[in-house]
C-alpha positions as CSV (number, residue, x, y, z in Angstrom):
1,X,29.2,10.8,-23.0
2,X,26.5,8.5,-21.6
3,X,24.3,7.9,-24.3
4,X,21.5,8.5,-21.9
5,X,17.8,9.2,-23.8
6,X,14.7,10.2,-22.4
7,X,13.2,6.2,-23.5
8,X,16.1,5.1,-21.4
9,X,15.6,7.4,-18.0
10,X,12.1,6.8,-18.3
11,X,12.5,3.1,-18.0
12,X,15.2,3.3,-15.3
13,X,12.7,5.7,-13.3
14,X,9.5,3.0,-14.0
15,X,11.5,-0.1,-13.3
16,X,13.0,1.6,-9.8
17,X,10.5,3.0,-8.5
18,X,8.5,-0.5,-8.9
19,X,11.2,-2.0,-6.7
20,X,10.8,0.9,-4.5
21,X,6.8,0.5,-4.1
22,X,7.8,-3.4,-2.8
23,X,10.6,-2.7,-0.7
24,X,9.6,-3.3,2.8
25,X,11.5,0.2,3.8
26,X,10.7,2.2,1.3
27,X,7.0,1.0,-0.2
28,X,5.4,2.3,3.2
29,X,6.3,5.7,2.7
30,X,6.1,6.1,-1.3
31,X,2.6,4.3,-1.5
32,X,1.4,6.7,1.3
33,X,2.5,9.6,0.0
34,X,2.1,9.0,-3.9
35,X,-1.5,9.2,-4.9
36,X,-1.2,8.9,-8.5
37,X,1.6,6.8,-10.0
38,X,1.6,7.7,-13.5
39,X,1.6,11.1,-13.0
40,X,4.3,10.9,-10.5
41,X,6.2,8.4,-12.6
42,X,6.0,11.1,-15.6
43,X,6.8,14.0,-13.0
44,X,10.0,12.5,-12.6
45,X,11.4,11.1,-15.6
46,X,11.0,14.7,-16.6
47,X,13.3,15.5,-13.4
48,X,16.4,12.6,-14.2
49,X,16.0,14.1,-18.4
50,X,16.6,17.3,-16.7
51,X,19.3,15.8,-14.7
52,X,21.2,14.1,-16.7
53,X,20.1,16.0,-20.3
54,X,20.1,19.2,-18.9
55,X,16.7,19.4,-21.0
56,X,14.8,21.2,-18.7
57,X,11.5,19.3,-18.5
58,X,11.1,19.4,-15.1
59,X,10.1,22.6,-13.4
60,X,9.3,21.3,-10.0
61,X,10.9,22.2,-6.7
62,X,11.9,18.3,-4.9
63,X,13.6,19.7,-1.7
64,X,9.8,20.9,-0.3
65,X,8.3,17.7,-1.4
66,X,10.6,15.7,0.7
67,X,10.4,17.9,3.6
68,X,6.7,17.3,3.8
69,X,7.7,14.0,4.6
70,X,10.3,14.7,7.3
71,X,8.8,13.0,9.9
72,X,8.8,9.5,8.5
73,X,12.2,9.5,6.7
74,X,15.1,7.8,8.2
75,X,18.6,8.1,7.1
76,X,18.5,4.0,6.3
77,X,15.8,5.0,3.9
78,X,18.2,6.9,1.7
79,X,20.7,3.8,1.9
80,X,18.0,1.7,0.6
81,X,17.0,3.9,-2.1
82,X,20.7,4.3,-3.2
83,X,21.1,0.7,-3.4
84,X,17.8,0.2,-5.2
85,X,18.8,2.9,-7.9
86,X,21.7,1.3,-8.1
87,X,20.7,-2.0,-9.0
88,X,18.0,-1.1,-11.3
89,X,20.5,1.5,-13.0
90,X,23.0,-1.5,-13.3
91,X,20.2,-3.7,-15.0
92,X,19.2,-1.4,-17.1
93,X,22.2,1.0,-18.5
94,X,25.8,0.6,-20.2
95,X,28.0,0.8,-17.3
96,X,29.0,4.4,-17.7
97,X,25.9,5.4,-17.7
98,X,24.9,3.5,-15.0
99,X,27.6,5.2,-13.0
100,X,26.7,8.3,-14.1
101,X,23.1,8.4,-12.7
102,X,24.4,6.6,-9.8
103,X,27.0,9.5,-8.9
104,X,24.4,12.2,-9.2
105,X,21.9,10.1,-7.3
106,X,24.4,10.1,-4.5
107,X,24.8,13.9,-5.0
108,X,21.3,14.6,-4.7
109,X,20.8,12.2,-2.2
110,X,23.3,14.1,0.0
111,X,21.8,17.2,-0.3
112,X,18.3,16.3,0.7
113,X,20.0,14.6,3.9
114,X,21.6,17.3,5.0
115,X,18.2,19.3,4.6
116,X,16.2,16.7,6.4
117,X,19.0,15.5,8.6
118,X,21.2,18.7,9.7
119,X,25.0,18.1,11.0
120,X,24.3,20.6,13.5
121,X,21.5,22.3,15.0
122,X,20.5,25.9,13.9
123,X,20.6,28.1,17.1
124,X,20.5,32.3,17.3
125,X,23.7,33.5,17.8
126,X,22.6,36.1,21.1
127,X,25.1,38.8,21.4
């Protein structure tokens, strides 16, 4: 068990993403694309309390917002973040919860590489 709370996740998501917004990689392309902070800040806290408290807050879908962004995302960028979210989660959390939301960070982070960033490309199969 974690001991992970909403309070908690919230923090973590406010004090990473205000490393994020001053990171030379990443700033660029949150600032640009985020128009309204608090919201988006609220938006997802509800997504890591649904992650890691299964509590079902957030009813968004991140995969499509990500893709909208395909273009300017580099595979560095999700080193960055990962390091980033791992420092701040270090600062802020016990250690096992720390590496908790680290390991499903990494998880999710995966996933949307492999839909931005395909092993392979998708071809017809012609008969």
């Amino acid at each position: 068990m974690t001991g992970l709370d909403d309070a908690q996740l919230q923090q973590l998501v406010d004090g990473f993403y205000a490393r994020v917004r001053a990171d030379a990689l990443l700033g660029p392309l949150f600032n640009g694309a985020v128009g309204d902070w608090p919201h988006h800040l609220e938006t997802l806290g509800a997504f890591w309390s649904s992650v890691m408290l299964t509590s079902g807050r957030y009813k968004g879908q991140p995969l499509p917002a990500h893709l909208k962004h395909r273009a300017t995302i580099t595979p560095a960028m999700f080193e960055r973040w990962l390091a980033l979210w791992q420092a701040e989660s270090n600062a802020r959390l016990a250690p096992e919860a720390a590496a908790a939301v680290q390991a499903r960070a990494a998880r999710i982070a995966r996933s949307l590489q492999l839909a931005l960033f395909p092993p392979f490309p998708t071809r017809s199969v012609q008969p």
